[in-house]
C-alpha positions in Angstrom: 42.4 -4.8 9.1 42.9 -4.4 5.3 46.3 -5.7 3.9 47.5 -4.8 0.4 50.4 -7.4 -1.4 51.9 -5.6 -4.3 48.4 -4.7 -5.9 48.9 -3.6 -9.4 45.8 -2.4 -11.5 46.3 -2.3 -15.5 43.4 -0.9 -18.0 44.0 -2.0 -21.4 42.1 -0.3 -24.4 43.1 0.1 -27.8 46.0 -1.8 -27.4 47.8 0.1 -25.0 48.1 -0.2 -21.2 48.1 2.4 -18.6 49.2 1.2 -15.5 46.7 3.6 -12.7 48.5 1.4 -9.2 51.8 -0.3 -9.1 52.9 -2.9 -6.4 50.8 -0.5 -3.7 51.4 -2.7 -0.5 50.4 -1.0 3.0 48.5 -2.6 6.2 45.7 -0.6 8.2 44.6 -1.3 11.4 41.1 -1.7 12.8 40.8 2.4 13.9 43.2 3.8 11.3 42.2 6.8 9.6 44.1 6.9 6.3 44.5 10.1 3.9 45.0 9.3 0.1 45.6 12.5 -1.3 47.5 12.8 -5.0 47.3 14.7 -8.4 44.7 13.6 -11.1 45.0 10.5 -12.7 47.1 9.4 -9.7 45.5 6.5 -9.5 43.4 7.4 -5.8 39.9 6.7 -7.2 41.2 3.5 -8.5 42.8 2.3 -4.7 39.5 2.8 -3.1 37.7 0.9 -6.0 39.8 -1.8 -5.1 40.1 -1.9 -1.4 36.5 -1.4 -1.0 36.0 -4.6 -3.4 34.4 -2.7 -6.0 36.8 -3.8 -8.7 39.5 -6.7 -9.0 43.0 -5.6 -9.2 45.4 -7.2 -12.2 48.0 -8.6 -9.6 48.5 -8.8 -6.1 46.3 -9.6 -2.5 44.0 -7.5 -0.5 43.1 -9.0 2.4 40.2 -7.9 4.6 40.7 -9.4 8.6 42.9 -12.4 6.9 40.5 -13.3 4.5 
C-alpha cells in the first residue's frame, strides 16, 4: 500500500517558486491500478518521482506498507 499525507513539492529557482503538487493525499491498495492522466506541467511526472522515491517532496508523508 502507498499512502500520500498532504504531499506538496515546491522548485525554487531564481527566486521564485512554482508549486508542481499541492497537499495530493490518496491511498492505494496492494492490486490497484491507478491512472494519472493531466495537461503539461500538471505536475504528473513530478507524483511518480515522488511516490516511486525518486525525489523528496517539500512537505507532507508517503508511506510505502506503513513505513
Amino acid at each position: 500500500m502507498i499512502r500520500c499525507d498532504e504531499v506538496t513539492k515546491i522548485f525554487r529557482k531564481n527566486g521564485s517558486e512554482i508549486t508542481s503538487l499541492d497537499r495530493f493525499t490518496a491511498d492505494i491498495g496492494a492490486g490497484e491500478f491507478v491512472a494519472v492522466r493531466g495537461p503539461s506541467g500538471s505536475g504528473k511526472t513530478t507524483l511518480l518521482l515522488t511516490l516511486g522515491g525518486m525525489q523528496r517532496p517539500s512537505a507532507g508523508l508517503v508511506q510505502f506498507s506503513g513505513r
